[in-house]
C-alpha positions, 0 to 999 in steps of 0.5 A: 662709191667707186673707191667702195668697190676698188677697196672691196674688190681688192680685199676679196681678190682671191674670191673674183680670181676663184670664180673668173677663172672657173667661169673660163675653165667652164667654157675650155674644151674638157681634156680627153678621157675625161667626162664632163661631168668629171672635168667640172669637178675638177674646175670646183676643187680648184676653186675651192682649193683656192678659197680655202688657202686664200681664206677669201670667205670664211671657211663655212662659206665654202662648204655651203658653196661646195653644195651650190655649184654641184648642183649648177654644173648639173652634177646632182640634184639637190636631194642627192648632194644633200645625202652626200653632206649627211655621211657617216663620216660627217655624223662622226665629226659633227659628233666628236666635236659635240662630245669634246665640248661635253668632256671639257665642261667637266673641268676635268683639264684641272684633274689632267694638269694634277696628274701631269705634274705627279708624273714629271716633277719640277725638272723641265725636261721631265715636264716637256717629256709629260706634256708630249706623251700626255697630249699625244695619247689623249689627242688619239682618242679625243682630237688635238683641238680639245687636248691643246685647248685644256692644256695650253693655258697650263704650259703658259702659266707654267712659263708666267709663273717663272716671274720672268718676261716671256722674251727671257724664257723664249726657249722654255715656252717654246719646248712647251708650247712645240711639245703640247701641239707636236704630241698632239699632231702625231696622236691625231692619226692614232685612232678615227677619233683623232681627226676628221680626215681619218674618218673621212678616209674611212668614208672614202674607202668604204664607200669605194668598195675596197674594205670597211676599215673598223676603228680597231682596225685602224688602230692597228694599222696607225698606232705602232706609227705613233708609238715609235715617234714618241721616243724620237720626237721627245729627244729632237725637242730637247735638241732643238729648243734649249730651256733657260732654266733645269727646274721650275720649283715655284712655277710647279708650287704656284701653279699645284696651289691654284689647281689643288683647290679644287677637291676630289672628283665629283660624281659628275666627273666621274660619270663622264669618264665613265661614259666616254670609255663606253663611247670609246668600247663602242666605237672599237666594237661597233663601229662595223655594225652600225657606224663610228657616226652613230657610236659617236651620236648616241654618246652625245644623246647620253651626256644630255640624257644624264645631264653632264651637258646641256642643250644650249652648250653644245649649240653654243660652243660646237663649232658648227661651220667646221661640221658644214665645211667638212661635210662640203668636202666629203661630198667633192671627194665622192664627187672626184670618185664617181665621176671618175676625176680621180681616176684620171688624176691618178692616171696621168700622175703615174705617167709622169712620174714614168716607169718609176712606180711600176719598177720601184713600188716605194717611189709610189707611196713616196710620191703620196706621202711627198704630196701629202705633206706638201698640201698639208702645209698650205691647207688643213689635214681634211681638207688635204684627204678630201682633195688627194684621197680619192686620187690616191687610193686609185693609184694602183697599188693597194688601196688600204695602204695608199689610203693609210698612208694619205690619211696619216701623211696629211697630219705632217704639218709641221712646218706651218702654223696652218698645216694642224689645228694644234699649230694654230692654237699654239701660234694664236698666243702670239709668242711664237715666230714662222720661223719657230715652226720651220726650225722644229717642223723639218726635223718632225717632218723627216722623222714622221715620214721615215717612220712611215716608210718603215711601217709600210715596207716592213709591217703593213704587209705583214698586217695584209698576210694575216 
């Protein structure tokens, strides 16, 4: 019995840690100019900071918990911390994630891999120059989760189908695998639609009052940032992983056989592309009328409507925890914001950081992005915004671009697999080392990050005089 709970006490250390020492912060003098009821909504970020990073429970677990200790530390009631879970924001993930199960069970990812190899041939660079600019284009629009799931069993049988050990082509599968999720990563800020935390900036900025950031808008603002890096990103792959093989003749012959089979676009598939262009007109044209969360519902409404998809698909393959968890730090960053913690975060950071942010206004956002893309390496990118977002865009500098440059700094995580959804995927095959990620991320993470300095010193301001 004892060595039971030894054992089961070391294994959640993490999670006995989290509670202990939000029972002790509890019980210390809050800091002043700071209202209780700010002070416990900080001692709840830090605990679920700590649960997230130590994956001590399942991440689901903490978003149910985020809901339970608002209402405990006497935060809210339950009816308004339940309103604060059913944001526009949480409708448009809840929504995105049910429509990317409808778009894959099309298998339109066959037709996709057809097109691909029509594009680049047989050489290997044209087939990595193929797979980044696809996945990052797509990825804008869709989410990185679903573009990397279609195409990464494609770029591993491209590698398998060479007829050589995978440890004797490390280099090749490397620039595959590193071009499919690090096109993904930068084409996830390109549009609402490409990752949960831009929606959940959206969330954040509108709710504050500052300005109803529209999906065109967005776009914008971020797509010029993404463009830029494709000719950059493309050139420091090839430098930094070098194939072992120039072309791939039999691999792209195997494998245009095995997709080739299977015949021309069914009206099915057709009609799904079809409503997906129409979800994507309504979000650009929408989505200041009635919400980017609704735009996205209604799409869902008309694949079961039309019978693309069924019911019991979506419920089975729609990853429910991350809509729960999402929701749970949507509701800590409006939190951190009504209870002004993240006002006083921001004020006590620019102390610190000295007469620096008033004299010099890049040193600002430098420090954001600096932030920005050291969580994002130890924590997910939503997580990164829900946490940092509300601190940011009270920085005293215009919130638009704070807000933009926190949401678009949170998709470097480049250097871990941890830091993108796409990271993960790719680091779940088991080919891959942690230090394949360092030797390629510090490259990305230096490109994107000048990149950004660019866009908010020369062509954001530009935007704002419009």
């Amino acid at each position: 019995m004892i060595k039971s709970v030894l054992y089961w006490s070391y294994q959640k250390r993490w999670l006995l840690f989290a509670f202990l020492l939000g029972a002790l912060l509890f019980y210390l003098p809050y800091p002043g100019g700071l209202t209780p009821e700010g002070y416990r909504t900080l001692i709840i970020t830090v605990m679920v900071v700590i649960l997230i990073i130590s994956e001590a429970v399942p991440l689901p677990a903490t978003g149910l918990l985020i809901a339970v200790l608002q209402v405990v530390f006497g935060l809210g009631s339950a009816s308004t911390v339940a309103q604060s879970y059913a944001s526009d924001a949480v409708f448009f993930i809840m929504g995105s994630l049910m429509l990317a199960v409808a778009i894959v069970r099309q298998g339109l990812d066959a037709r996709l891999t057809l097109g691909i190899l029509w594009l680049t041939g047989n050489r290997v660079t044209s087939i990595m120059w193929g797979f980044f600019v696809i996945s990052l284009l797509l990825t804008s629009f869709m989410g990185e989760h679903t573009i990397v799931a279609m195409l990464l069993p494609v770029a591993l049988t491209l590698v398998r189908n060479t007829g050589r050990d995978d440890q004797d082509v490390r280099g090749l599968m490397s620039l595959l695998l590193f071009a499919l999720a690090y096109g993904s990563i930068i084409g996830s800020f390109g549009t609402p639609s490409g990752g949960a935390r831009n929606a959940i900036m959206i969330e954040y900025l509108a709710d504050s009052g500052v300005a109803r950031m529209s999906y065109l808008r967005w776009i914008i603002f971020a797509y010029p940032v993404l463009l830029i890096q494709i000719p950059l990103g493309g050139w420091l792959l090839t430098r930094t992983f070098k194939p072992e093989m120039v072309y791939l003749d039999r691999a792209v012959r195997k494998l245009k056989a095995q997709v080739g089979r299977t015949g021309p676009l069914t009206p099915q598939q057709i009609l799904a592309v079809a409503l997906f262009v129409l979800i994507l007109l309504g979000w650009i044209f929408l989505s200041d009328t009635i919400g980017i969360g609704i735009v996205a519902l209604a799409g869902v409404f008309l694949y079961l409507a039309t019978g693309l998809v069924q019911w019991s698909d979506l419920n089975q393959r729609t990853n429910w925890g991350v809509v729960l968890l999402y929701a749970g730090v949507i509701s800590l960053g409006l939190q951190l914001r009504d209870t002004g913690a993240a006002m006083w975060l921001a004020q006590n950071l620019v102390q610190v950081a000295g007469g620096l942010m008033e004299r010099f206004e890049v040193v600002q956002y430098m420090l954001v992005i600096g932030m920005s893309t050291l969580v994002v390496n130890i924590m997910s990118p939503s997580a990164t915004v829900a946490v940092l977002g509300p601190m940011f865009i009270n920085f005293g500098g215009h919130p638009v671009l704070l807000g933009m440059t926190t949401a678009i700094a949170s998709a470097f995580g480049y250097m871990t697999a941890v830091g993108s959804a796409a990271g993960m995927i790719i680091a779940s095959t088991g080919l891959l080392k942690p230090n394949d990620f360092v030797r390629a991320g510090w490259r990305f993470t230096l490109m994107s990050i000048a990149c950004l300095l660019l866009a908010i010193m020369f062509y954001w301001p530009w935007l704002l005089k419009e």
